[in-house]
C-alpha positions as CSV (number, residue, x, y, z in Angstrom):
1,X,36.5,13.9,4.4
2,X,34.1,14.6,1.6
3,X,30.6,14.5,2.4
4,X,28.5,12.0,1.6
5,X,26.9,12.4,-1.5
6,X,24.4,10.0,-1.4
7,X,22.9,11.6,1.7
8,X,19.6,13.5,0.8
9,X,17.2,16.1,2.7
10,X,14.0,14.8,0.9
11,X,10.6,15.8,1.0
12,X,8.3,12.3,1.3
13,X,6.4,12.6,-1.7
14,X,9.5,13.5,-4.2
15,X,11.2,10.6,-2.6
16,X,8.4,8.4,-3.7
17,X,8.8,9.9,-6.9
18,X,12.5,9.2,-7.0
19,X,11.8,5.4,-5.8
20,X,9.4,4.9,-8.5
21,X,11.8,5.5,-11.4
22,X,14.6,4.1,-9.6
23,X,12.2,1.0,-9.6
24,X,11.8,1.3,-13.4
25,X,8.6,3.3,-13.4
26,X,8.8,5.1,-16.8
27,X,5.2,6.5,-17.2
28,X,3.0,8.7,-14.6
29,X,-0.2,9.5,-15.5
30,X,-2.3,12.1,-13.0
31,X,-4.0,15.0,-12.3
32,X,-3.2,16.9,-9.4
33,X,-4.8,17.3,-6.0
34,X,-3.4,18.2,-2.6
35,X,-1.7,17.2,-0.4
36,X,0.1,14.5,-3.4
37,X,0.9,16.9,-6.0
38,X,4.4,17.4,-5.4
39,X,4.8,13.5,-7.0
40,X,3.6,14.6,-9.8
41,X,5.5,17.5,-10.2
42,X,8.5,15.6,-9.1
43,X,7.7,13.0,-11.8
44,X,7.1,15.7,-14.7
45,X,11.0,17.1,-14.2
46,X,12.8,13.3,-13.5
47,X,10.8,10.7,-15.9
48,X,12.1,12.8,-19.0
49,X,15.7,12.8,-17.8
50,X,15.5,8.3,-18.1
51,X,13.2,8.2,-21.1
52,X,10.3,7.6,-19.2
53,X,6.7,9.7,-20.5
54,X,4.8,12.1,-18.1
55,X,1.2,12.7,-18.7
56,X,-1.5,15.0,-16.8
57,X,-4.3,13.6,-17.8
58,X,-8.0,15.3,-17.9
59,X,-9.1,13.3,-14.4
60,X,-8.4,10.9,-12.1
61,X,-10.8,8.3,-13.8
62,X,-8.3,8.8,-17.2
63,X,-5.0,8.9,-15.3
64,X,-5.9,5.1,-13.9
65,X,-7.1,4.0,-17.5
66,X,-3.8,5.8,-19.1
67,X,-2.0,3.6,-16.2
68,X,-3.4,0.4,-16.6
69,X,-3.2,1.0,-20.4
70,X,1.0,1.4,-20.4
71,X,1.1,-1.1,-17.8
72,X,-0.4,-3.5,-20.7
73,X,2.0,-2.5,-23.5
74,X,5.1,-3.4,-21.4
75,X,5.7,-0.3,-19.0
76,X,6.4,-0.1,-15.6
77,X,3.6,2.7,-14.9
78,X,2.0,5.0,-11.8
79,X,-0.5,7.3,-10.7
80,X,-0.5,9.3,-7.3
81,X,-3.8,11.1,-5.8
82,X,-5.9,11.8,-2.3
83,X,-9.1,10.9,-1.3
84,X,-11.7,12.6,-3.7
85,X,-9.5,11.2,-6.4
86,X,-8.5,8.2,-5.1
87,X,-12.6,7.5,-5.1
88,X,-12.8,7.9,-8.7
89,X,-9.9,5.6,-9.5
90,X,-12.0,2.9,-7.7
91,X,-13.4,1.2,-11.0
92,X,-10.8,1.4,-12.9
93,X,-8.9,-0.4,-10.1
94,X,-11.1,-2.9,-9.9
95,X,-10.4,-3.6,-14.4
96,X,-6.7,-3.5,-13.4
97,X,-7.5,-6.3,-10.2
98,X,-9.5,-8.9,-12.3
99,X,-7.3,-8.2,-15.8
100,X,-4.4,-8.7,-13.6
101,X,-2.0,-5.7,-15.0
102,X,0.7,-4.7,-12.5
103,X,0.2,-0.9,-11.6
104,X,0.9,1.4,-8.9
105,X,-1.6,3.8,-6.8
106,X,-0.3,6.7,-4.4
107,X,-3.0,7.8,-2.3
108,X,-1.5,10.6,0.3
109,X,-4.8,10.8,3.0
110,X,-5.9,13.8,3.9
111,X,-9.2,14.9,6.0
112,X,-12.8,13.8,4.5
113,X,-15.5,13.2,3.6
114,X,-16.0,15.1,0.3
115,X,-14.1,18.1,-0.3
116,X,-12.9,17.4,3.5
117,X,-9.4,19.1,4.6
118,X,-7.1,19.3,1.6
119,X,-4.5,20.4,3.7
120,X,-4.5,18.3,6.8
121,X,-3.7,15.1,7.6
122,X,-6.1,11.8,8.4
123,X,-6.1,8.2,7.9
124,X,-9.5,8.0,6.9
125,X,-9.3,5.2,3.8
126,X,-8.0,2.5,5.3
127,X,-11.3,0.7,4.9
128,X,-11.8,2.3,1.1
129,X,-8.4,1.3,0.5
130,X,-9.6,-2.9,1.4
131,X,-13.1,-2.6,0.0
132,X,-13.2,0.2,-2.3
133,X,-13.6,-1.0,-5.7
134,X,-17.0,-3.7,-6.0
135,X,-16.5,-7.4,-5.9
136,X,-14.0,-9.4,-4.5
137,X,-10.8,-8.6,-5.6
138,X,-7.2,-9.4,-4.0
139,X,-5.8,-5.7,-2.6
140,X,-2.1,-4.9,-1.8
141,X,-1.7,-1.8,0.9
142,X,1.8,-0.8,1.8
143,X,1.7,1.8,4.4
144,X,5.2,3.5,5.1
145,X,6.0,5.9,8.5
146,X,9.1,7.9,7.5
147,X,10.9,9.3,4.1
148,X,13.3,6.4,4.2
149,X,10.3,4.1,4.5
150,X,8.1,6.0,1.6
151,X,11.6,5.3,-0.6
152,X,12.1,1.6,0.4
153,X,8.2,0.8,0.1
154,X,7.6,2.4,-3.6
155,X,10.5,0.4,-4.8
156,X,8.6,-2.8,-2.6
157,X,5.2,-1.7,-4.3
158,X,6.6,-2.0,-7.9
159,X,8.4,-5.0,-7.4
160,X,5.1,-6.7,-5.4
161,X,3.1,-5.4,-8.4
162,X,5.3,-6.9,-11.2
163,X,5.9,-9.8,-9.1
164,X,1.6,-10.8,-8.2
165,X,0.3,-9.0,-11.2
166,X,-1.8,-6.9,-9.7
167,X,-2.4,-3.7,-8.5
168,X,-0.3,-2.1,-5.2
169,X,-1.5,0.6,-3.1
170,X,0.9,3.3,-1.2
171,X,-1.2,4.8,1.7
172,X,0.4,7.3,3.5
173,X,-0.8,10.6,5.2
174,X,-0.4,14.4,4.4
175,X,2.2,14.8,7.2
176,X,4.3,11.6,5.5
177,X,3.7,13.2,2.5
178,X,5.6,16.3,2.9
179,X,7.9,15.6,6.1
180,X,11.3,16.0,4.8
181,X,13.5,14.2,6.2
182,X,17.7,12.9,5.3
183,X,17.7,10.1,3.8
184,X,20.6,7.9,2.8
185,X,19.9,6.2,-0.5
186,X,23.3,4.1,-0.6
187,X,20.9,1.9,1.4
188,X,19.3,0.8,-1.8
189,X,22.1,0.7,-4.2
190,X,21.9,-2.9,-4.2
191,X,18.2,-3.0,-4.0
192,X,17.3,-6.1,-6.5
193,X,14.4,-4.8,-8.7
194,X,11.7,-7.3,-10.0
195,X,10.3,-7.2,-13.3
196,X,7.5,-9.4,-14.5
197,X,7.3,-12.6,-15.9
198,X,6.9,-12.7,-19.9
199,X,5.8,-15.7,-22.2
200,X,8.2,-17.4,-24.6
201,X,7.4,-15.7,-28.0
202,X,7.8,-19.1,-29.2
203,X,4.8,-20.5,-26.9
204,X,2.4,-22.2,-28.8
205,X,-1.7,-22.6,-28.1
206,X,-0.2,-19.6,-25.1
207,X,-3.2,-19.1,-22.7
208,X,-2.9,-15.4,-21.2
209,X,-4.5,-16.4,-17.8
210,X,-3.3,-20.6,-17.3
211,X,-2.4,-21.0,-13.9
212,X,1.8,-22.2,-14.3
213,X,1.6,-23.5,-10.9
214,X,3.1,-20.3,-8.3
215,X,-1.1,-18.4,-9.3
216,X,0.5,-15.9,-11.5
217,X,0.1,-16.2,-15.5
218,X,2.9,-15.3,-17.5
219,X,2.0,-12.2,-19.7
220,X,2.6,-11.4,-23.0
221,X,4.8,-9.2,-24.8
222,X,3.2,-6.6,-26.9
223,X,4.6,-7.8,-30.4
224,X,5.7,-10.9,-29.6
225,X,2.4,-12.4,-31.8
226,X,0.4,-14.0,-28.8
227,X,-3.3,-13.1,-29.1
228,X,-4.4,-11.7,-25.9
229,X,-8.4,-10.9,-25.0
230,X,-8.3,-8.7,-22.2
231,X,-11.7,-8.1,-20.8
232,X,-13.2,-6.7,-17.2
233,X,-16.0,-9.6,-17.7
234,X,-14.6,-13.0,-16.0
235,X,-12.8,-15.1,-18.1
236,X,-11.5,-18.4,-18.7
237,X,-7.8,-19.4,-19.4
238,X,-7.9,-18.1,-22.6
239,X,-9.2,-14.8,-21.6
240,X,-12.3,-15.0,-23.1
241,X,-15.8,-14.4,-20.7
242,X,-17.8,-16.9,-19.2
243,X,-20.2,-17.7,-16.7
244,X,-19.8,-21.5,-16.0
245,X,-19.6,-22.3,-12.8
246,X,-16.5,-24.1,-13.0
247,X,-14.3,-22.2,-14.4
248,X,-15.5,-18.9,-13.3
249,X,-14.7,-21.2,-9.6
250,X,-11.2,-22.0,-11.1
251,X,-10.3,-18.3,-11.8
252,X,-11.4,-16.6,-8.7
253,X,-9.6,-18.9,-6.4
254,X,-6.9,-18.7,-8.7
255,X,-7.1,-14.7,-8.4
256,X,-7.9,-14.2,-4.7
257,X,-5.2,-16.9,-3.9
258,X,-2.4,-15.8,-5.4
259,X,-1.8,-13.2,-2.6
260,X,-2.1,-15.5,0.2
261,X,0.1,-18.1,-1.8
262,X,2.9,-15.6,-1.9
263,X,2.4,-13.9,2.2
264,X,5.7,-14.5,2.7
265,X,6.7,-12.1,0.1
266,X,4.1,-9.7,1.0
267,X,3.8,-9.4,4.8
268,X,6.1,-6.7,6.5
269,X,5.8,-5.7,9.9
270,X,7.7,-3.8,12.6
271,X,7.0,-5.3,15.8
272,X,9.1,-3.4,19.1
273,X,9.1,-4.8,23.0
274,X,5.7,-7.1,22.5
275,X,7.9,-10.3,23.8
276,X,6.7,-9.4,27.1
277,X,3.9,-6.5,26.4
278,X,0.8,-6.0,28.7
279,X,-0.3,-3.1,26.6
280,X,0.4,-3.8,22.4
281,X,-0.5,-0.2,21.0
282,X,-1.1,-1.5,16.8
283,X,-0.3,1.7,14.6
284,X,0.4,2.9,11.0
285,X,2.0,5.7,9.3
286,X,2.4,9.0,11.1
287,X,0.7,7.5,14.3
288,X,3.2,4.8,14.5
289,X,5.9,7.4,15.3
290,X,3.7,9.1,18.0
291,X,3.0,5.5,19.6
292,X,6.6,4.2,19.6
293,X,7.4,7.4,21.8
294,X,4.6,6.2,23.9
295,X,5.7,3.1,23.7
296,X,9.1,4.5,25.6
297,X,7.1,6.5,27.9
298,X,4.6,3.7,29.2
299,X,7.8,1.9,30.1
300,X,9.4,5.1,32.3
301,X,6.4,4.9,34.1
302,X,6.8,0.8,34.3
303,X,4.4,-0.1,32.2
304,X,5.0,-3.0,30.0
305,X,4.3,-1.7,26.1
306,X,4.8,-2.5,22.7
307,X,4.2,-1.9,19.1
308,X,2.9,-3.6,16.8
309,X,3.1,-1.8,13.5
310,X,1.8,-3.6,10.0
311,X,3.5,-1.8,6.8
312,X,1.5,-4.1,5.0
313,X,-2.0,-2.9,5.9
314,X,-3.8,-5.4,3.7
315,X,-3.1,-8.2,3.7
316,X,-3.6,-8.0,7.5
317,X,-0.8,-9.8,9.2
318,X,-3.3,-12.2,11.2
319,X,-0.4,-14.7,12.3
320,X,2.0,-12.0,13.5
321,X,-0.4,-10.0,14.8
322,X,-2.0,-13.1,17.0
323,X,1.5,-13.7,18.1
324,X,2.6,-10.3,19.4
325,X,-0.8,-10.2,20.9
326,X,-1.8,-13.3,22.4
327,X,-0.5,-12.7,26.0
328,X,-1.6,-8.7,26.0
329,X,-4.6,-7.4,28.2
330,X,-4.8,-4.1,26.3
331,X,-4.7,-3.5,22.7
332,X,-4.7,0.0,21.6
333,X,-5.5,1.2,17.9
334,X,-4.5,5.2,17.5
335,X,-5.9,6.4,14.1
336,X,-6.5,9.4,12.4
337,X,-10.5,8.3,12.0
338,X,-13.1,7.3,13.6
339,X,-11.8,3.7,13.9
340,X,-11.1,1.5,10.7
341,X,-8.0,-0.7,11.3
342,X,-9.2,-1.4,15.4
343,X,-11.9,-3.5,13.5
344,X,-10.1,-5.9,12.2
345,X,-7.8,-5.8,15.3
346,X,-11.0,-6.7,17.6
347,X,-11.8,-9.4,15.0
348,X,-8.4,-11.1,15.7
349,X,-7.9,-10.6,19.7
350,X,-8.2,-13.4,21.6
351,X,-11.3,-13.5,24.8
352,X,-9.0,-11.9,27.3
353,X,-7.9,-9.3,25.4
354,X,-9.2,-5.8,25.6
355,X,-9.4,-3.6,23.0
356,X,-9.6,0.2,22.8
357,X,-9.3,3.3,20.2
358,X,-7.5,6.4,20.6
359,X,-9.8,8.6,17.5
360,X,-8.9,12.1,16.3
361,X,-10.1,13.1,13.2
362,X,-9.9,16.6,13.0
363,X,-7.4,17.4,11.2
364,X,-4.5,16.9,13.8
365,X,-1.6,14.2,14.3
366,X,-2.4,12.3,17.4
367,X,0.6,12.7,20.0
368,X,2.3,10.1,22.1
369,X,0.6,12.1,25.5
370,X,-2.5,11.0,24.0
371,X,-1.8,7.9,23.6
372,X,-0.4,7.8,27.0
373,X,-3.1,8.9,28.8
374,X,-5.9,6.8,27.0
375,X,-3.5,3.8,28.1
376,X,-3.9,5.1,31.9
377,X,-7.4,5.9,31.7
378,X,-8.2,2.2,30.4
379,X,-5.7,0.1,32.7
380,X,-7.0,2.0,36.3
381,X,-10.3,1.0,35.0
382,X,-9.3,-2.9,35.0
């Protein structure tokens, strides 16, 4: 029997590299800065091989400009950083949010503030990842625990991207990051890839940001003779700025409403043994490993667990997360910070509902004994 040759031992950030172009990505733009460098160096020695156009650029403010700027001639395009980096990209994010070009931002956490740990991991941007960039702006977090996971969530970025028009974030940790792990890819042979919606080059009086009903205006071809304004000042239909009321009104709810219009599409969680959990332990990323272990072990010991895991980080999964909750006396939030996600968990509990953070941020993975014995400490003090 011959092996099977679709079966790969990959690192996680060459098999987000490898997801990206299997999802059509054919331009990279970034500068490198551990512990994410590896997807670019992956990118530099495949993208050539399809046709596609790699590009270290001077900094991390020009590698999201040289992103956002393919991305609006027509190409499926991608950038990959860590924290200090991923700080920098924050305006530029912000032009790609309101001008509504499809990108894709990697940002592989590692220990901060500053300079922080380069080579250790944390989960310390959640928050930055939500708020980051000024103004209100819709924001798209995927946030995969495994190689596989980091694979199937690129590909889900791009798609999400191209499908909303709007910027998608990857947020996974330095231990993700480089974990290598097999990985069968026929698992995504069949994987259907989205690509965005273009205007009829035959459109007349074509309006680059009019609503066609679903929130998401058709763009235009570069070529195709439309005559597109693309501006970071709010604007009007026709892309032009404006301050009235109305239609400024028109374009925001437009804007932030298009994410929530299309949840369905958006939302993915992994929710394990919460039909009939006392304790719901909510976890992301490396953590979410460590917790479904101590998931298992809370219920040796008879102790009625679950998890809740949301790979879409934001938006938050209000509606499943109420529902795997509602009936739990003890929520637990394990992070790799000082607590970022347990605040929007707290927001959504309901009255009876406890809830409690298991915080290590220095420079370690947290481990399911950990989570174990925070569970112990907080139910014998019920």
């Amino acid at each position: 029997m011959s092996a099977n040759q679709n079966l790969q031992n990959l690192q996680g950030n060459h098999a987000c590299a490898l997801a990206a172009i299997r999802a059509g990505c054919r331009l990279y733009a970034g500068y490198p800065i551990t512990p994410s460098s590896e997807i670019a160096e992956s990118m530099s020695a495949e993208l050539p091989k399809v046709g596609g156009v790699f590009v270290q650029m001077e900094d991390e403010i020009a590698s999201m400009g040289a992103v956002i700027g393919a991305s609006a001639g027509g190409v499926k395009a991608m950038t990959a950083t860590s924290g200090p980096g991923f700080s920098l990209k924050q305006e530029n994010l912000g032009y790609a949010a309101l001008t509504e070009i499809p990108c894709v931002i990697v940002n592989v956490m590692r220990g901060g503030p500053s300079t922080g740990m380069p080579t250790r991991p944390a989960q310390g941007d959640i928050m930055q990842a939500r708020w980051g960039t000024h103004g209100d702006h819709p924001t798209l977090v995927l946030a995969p625990w495994s190689v596989e996971e980091v694979y199937a969530e690129t590909i889900r970025a791009f798609n999400l991207a191209e499908l909303l028009r709007t910027p998608v974030i990857i947020l996974f940790d330095e231990t993700i990051g480089h974990l290598v792990e097999t990985v069968d890819l026929t698992h995504f042979l069949d994987l259907e890839i989205t690509d965005r919606k273009w205007a009829d080059s035959k459109t007349k009086g074509f309006k680059p940001y009019a609503d066609p009903g679903d929130g998401i205006p058709v763009m235009a071809r570069p070529g195709d003779g439309h005559r597109v304004h693309t501006t970071g000042l709010t604007h009007g239909e026709n892309g032009f700025p404006t301050q009235d009321a109305e239609l400024v009104a028109q374009f925001m709810s437009r804007l932030l409403g298009k994410i929530e219009k299309h949840r369905d599409e958006v939302e993915h969680i992994d929710v394990r043994h919460c039909d009939d959990a006392d304790v719901v332990i909510v976890a992301y990323g490396i953590t979410a490993r460590a917790a479904h272990r101590a998931v298992g072990m809370l219920r040796e010991q008879g102790v009625r667990a679950g998890l809740f895991r949301p790979l879409t980080l934001w938006p938050f999964p209000e509606a499943a997360f109420k529902a795997a909750t509602g009936h739990a006396d003890l929520v637990l939030v394990p992070e790799m910070n000082a607590g970022q996600l347990i605040l929007e968990v707290e927001r959504l509990v309901s009255e009876k509902t406890r809830v409690a953070g298991v915080n290590i941020f220095f420079g370690d993975p947290i481990t399911p004994q950990q989570i174990v014995e925070k569970a112990e400490v907080e139910l014998n003090d019920e």
